[in-house]
C-alpha positions in Angstrom: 19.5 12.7 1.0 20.6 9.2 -0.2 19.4 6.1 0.2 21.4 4.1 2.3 21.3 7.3 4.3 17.6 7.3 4.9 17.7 3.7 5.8 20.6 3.2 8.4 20.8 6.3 9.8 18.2 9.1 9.5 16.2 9.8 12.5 18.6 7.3 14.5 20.2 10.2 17.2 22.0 7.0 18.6 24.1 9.8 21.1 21.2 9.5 22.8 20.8 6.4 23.6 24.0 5.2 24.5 25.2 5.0 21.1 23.4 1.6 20.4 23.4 0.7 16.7 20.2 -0.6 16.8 17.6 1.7 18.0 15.9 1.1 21.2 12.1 -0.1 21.8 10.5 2.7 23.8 7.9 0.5 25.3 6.4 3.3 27.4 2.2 4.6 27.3 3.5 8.1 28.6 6.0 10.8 29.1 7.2 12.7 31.8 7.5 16.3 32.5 10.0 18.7 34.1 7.5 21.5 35.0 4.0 22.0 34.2 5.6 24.8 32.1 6.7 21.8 30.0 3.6 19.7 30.2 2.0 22.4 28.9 4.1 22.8 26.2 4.0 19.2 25.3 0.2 19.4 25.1 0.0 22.2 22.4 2.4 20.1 20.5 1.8 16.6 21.0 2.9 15.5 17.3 6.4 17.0 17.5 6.6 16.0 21.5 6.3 12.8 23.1 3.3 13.0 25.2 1.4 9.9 25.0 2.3 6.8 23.0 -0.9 7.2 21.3 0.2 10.9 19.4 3.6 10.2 19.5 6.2 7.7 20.1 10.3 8.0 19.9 10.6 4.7 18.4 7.7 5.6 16.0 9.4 8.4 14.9 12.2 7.4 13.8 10.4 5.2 11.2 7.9 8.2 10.3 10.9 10.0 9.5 12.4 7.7 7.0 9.4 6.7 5.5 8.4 10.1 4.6 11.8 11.0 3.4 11.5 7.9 1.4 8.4 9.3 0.2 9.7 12.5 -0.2 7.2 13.7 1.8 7.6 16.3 4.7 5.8 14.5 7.4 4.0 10.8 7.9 2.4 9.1 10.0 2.4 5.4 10.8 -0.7 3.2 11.7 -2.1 0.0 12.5 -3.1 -1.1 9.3 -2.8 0.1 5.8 -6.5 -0.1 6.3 -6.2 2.5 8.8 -3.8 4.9 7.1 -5.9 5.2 4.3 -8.9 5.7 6.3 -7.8 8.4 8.1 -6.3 9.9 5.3 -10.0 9.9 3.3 -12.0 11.3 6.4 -9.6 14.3 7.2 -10.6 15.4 3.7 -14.6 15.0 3.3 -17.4 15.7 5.5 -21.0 15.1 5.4 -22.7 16.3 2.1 -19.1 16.3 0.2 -18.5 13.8 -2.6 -15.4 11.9 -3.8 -14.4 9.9 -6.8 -12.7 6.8 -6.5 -11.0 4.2 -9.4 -13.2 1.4 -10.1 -11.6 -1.2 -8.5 -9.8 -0.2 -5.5 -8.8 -2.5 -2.9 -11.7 -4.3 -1.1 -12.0 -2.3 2.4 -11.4 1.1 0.8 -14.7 0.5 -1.1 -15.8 -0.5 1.5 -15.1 2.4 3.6 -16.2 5.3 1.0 -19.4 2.8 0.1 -20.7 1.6 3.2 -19.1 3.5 5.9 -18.9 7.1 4.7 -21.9 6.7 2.7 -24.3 6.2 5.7 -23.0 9.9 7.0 -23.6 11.3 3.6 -20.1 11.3 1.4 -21.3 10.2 -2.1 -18.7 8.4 -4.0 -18.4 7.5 -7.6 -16.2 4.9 -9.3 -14.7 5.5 -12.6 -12.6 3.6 -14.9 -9.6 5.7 -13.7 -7.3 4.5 -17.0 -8.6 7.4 -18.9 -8.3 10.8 -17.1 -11.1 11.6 -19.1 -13.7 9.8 -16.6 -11.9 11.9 -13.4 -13.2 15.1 -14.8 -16.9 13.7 -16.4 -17.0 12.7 -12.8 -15.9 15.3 -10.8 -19.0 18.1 -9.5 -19.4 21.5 -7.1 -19.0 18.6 -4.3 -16.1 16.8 -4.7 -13.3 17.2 -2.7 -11.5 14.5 -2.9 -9.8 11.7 -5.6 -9.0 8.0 -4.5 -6.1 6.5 -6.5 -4.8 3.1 -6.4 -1.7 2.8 -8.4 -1.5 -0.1 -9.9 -4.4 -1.9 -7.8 -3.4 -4.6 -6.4 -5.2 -7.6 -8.6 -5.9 -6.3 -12.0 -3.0 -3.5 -12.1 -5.0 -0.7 -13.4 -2.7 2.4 -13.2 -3.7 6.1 -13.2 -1.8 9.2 -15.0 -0.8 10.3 -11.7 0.6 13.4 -12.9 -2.4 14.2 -15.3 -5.3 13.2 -12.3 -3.4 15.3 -9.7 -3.5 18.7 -12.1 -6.8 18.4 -12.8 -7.7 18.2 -9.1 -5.3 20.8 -8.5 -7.0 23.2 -10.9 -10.4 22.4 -8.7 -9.4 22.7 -4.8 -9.8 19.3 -5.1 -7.4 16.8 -2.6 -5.4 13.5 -3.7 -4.6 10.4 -2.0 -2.8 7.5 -3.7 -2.2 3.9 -2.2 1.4 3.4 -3.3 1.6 -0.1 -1.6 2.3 -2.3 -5.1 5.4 0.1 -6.4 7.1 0.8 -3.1 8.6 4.7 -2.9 11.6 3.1 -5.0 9.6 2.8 -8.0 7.0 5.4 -7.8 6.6 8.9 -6.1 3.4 10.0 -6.1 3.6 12.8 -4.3 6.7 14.6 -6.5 3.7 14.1 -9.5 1.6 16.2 -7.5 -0.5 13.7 -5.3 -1.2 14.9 -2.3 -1.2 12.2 0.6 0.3 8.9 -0.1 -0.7 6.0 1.7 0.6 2.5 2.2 -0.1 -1.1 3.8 3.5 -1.2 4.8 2.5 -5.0 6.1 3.8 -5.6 2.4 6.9 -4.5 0.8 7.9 -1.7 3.7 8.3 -4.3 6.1 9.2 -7.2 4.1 9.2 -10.1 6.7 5.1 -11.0 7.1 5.2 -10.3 10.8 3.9 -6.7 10.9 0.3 -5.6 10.3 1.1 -1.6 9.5 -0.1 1.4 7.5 1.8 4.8 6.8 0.3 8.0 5.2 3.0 10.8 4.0 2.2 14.3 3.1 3.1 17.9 3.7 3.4 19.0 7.4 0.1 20.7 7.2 -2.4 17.9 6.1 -0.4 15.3 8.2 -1.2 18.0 11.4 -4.9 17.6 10.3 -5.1 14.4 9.8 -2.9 13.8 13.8 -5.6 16.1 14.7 -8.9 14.5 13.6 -8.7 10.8 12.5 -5.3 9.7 14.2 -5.8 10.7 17.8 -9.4 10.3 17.7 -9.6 6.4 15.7 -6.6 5.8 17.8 -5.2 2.9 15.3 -1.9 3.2 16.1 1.5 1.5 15.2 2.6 0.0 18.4 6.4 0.9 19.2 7.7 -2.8 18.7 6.3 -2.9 15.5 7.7 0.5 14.4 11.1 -1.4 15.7 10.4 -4.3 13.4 9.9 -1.8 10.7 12.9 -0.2 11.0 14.9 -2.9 10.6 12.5 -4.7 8.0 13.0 -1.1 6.1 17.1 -1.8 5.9 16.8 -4.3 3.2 14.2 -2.7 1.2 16.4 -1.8 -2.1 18.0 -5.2 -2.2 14.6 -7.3 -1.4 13.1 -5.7 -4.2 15.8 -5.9 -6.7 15.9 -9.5 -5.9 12.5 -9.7 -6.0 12.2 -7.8 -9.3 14.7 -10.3 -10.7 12.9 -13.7 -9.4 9.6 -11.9 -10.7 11.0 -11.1 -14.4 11.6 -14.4 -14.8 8.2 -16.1 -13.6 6.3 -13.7 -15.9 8.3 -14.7 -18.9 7.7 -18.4 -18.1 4.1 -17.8 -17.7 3.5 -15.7 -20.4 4.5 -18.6 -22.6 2.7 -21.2 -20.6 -0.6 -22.8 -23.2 -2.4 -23.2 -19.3 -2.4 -19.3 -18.9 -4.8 -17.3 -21.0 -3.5 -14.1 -19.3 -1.0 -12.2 -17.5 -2.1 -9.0 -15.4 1.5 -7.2 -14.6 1.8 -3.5 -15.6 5.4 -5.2 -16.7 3.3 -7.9 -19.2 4.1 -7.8 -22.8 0.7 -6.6 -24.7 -0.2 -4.6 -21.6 -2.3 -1.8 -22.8 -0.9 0.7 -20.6 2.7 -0.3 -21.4 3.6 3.3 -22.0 2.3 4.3 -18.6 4.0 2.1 -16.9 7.2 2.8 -18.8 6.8 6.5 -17.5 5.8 6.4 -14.1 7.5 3.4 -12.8 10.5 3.0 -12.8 10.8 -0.9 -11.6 9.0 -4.0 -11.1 7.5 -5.9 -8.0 6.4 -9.4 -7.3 2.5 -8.8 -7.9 1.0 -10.5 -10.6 -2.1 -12.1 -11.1 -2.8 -14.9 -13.9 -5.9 -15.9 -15.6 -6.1 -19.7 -16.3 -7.5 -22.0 -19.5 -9.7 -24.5 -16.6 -12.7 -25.7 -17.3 -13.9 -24.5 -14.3 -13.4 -23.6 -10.4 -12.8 -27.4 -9.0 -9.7 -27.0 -11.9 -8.3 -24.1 -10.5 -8.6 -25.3 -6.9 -6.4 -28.4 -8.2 -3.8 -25.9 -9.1 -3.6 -24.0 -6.3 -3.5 -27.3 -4.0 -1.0 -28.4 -5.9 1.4 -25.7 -5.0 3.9 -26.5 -2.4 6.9 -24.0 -2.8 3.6 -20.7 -3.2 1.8 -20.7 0.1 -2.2 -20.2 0.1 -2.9 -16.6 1.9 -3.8 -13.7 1.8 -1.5 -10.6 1.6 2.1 -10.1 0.0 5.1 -8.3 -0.1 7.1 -10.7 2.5 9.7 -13.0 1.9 7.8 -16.0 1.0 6.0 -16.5 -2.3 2.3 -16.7 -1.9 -1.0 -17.8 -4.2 -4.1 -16.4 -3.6 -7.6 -18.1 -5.5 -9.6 -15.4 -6.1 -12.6 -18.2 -6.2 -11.6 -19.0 -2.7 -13.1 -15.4 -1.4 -15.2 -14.8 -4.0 -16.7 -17.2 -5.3 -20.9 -18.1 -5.4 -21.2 -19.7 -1.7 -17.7 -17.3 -0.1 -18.3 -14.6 2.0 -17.8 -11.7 -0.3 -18.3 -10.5 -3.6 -15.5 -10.3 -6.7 -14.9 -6.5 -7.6 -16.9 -5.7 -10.9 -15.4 -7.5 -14.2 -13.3 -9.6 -11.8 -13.1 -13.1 -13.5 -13.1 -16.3 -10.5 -10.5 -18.1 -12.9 -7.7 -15.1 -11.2 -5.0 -16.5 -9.2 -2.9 -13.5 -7.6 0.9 -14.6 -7.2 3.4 -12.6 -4.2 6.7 -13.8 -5.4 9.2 -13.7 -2.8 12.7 -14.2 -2.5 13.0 -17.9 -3.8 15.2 -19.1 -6.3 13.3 -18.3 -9.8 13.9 -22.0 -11.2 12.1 -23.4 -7.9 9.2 -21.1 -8.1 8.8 -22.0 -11.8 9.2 -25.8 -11.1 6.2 -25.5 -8.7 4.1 -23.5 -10.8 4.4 -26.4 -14.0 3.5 -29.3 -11.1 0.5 -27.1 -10.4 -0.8 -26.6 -14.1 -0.3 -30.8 -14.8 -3.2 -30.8 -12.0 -5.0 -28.5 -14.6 
C-alpha cells in the first residue's frame, strides 16, 4: 500500500457519502438501529460498528485506518491527547503488583503516570539509561510485564535499539510500547522492529497545523480490542469527530511538511553547530553524536527537534535570548507549522512549578523548526545570541 494511497484515499468510501472528496464530519453522539436484532449486534461489536461516538466514530475511523497503516499496524485507536494514548496503552498491560521498566527520561506526564499515578495502585517502575540494552535486562524481574520506550525523547534525544529491547522482551512474555511522536511513521517503524504498541501525540507532526490536541496508539487487532475494552471506553478520552476531520486533512501533507521541514532543520543545525554561543547540539542527526550509528540504522530521516545548550553566564542570559526571538515563538509543544523556542529554565527552573528530568541542564533551549525559510530562522537565532 503506497503512500499517497494511505493518505488521500484509504478508508475514504466517498460512494457513500455522495461522492464528496472531502470526507464528511459525522457530528453525531449515537447510532441508529434497524432491529434490535441489529442493536444487538452492534453491541457485541462496538469497535468495528458505530454505536456510540465514544467506541466508535465514522469520521474517526477513517483516520484510525490510515494511521495504523502508516504505522503498519493492524488496528489503532485515536485519542484525546497523546497523554491519553499512551496511558491507556501502559494500563491495558500492568495491573496491581506488576512492574515495568521505563527509559530514564521519558516525557514528563509519562513519569508521571507510571511514578505517581500507577505507583499508588501498586505497579513498580524502574528507570534505566535505555542507551545500553544492557540496563533493560539488569532491570527486568519475575514481575515485569511491560517496557516503556521513548524514541528519541523528545529533549535530550536518547534513542533505544528498538530491535534489540523488543527481542529481549519477547524472549520474556514481556509487552512493548514505544512513543514514536519525534520520527513520525516516515522515519521510524517501531512496530516492524518488533515493538509491540506504538503510541503518538499526533498534536505534533501527524497533524501538522497546531490546532489539534490528539493521541493515537497502533498495534495488532488483539491488543488494540483490549486496550477499546479496558482503558478506552472506560477513561473515555476520546478524539472528537471534528478533530479526527482536522487530522485527516492535516495527515495529507505529512511527507512534504517533513521533507521541508527536514531540509529547513539540516540547515539550522549546521549553523548552530558552528555558533562559539552554543556549547552543544542534542539532535540524533548532530555530528559527534554518540549514537550516530543508531541513528544511521533505525532512522531513516530527520525532524525539526533539537535542543541547544548555551555558553551564558547564567539563566537571566538565556532568558535574553529567548526574548530576543521574534521569527521562534515561546511555547510549549511542536511539530506544527511555526517554529517555536522553549526555555527549559522557564518550567523548570528553582522557583517554576516543576522539576528538570534528572541530568537535565537549565541552560537547554528546545527549538520546533517549522516551515520557515532556513535563512530567516537563522537570522533570528544570531539577533538572539548578540543578547547573549
Amino acid at each position: 500500500m503506497d503512500l499517497s494511497w494511505i493518505l488521500n484515499h484509504l478508508g475514504e468510501d466517498r460512494e457513500r457519502y455522495f461522492g464528496a472528496v472531502a470526507p464528511p464530519i459525522v457530528q453525531s453522539s449515537i447510532f441508529a438501529f434497524p432491529s434490535v436484532a441489529a442493536m444487538r449486534a452492534g453491541f457485541r461489536d462496538q469497535l468495528g460498528s458505530h454505536v456510540y461516538t465514544r467506541g466508535n466514530n465514522p469520521t474517526v475511523e477513517i483516520l484510525r485506518k490510515k494511521v495504523a497503516a502508516l504505522e503498519g499496524a493492524e488496528d489503532c485507536l485515536m485519542f484525546g491527547s497523546g497523554a491519553a494514548a499512551m496511558s491507556a496503552g501502559v494500563i491495558a498491560c500492568v495491573t496491581g503488583g506488576d512492574h515495568v521498566v521505563c527509559v530514564a527520561r521519558p516525557y514528563s506526564w509519562t513519569r508521571a503516570l507510571l511514578q505517581d499515578l500507577l505507583g499508588r495502585f501498586g505497579v513498580a517502575t524502574s528507570f534505566v539509561d535505555g542507551t545500553d540494552v544492557a540496563n533493560f535486562e539488569a532491570a527486568i524481574n519475575d514481575r515485569t510485564r511491560l517496557i516503556v520506550l521513548e524514541s528519541p525523547n523528545s529533549m535530550t534525544f536518547e534513542q533505544q535499539d528498538l530491535a534489540a529491547v523488543a527481542a529481549i522482551a519477547r524472549a520474556r512474555g514481556i509487552r512493548t510500547i514505544c512513543d514514536n511522536s519525534y520520527a513520525t511513521p516516515l522515519n521510524q517503524s517501531p512496530i516492524a522492529l518488533g515493538i509491540d504498541l506504538v503510541a503518538h501525540s499526533a498534536t505534533k507532526y501527524l497533524n501538522g497545523h497546531s490546532d489539534v490536541v490528539a493521541g493515537a496508539l497502533c498495534g495488532t487487532a488483539a491488543l488494540i480490542r483490549d486496550v477499546f475494552r479496558g482503558p478506552y471506553m472506560t477513561l473515555g478520552a476520546i478524539l472528537a469527530p471534528h478533530d479526527a476531520w482536522l487530522m485527516i486533512r492535516g495527515l495529507r501533507t505529512l511527507p512534504i511538511r517533513m521533507q521541508r521541514i527536514a531540509a529547513t532543520t539540516g540547515k539550522v543545525l549546521a549553523f548552530l553547530q558552528a555558533h562559539p554561543r552554543v556549547r552543544r547540539v542534542y539532535s540524533p542527526h548532530a555530528s559527534g553524536n554518540p549514537q550516530w550509528g543508531l541513528s544511521d540504522r533505525q532512522l531513516s530521516g530527520a525532524s525539526g527537534l533539537l535542543t541547544i545548550e548555551l555558553h551564558a553566564p547564567d539563566i537571566a542570559a538565556i532568558e535574553r535570548f529567548c526574548d530576543g526571538l521574534t521569527r521562534f515563538l515561546m511555547t510549549v509543544s511542536w511539530g506544527g507549522y511555526e517554529s517555536l523556542a522553549f526555555p527549559v529554565c522557564a518550567v523548570f527552573a528553582a522557583d517554576a512549578p516543576m522539576h528538570p528530568p534528572h541530568g537535565v541542564p537549565l541552560t537547554l533551549v528546545r527549538l520546533s523548526i517549522g516551515l520557515e525559510e532556513p535563512d530567516v530562522l537563522i537570522a533570528d537565532l544570531e539577533s538572539a545570541f548578540a543578547r547573549l
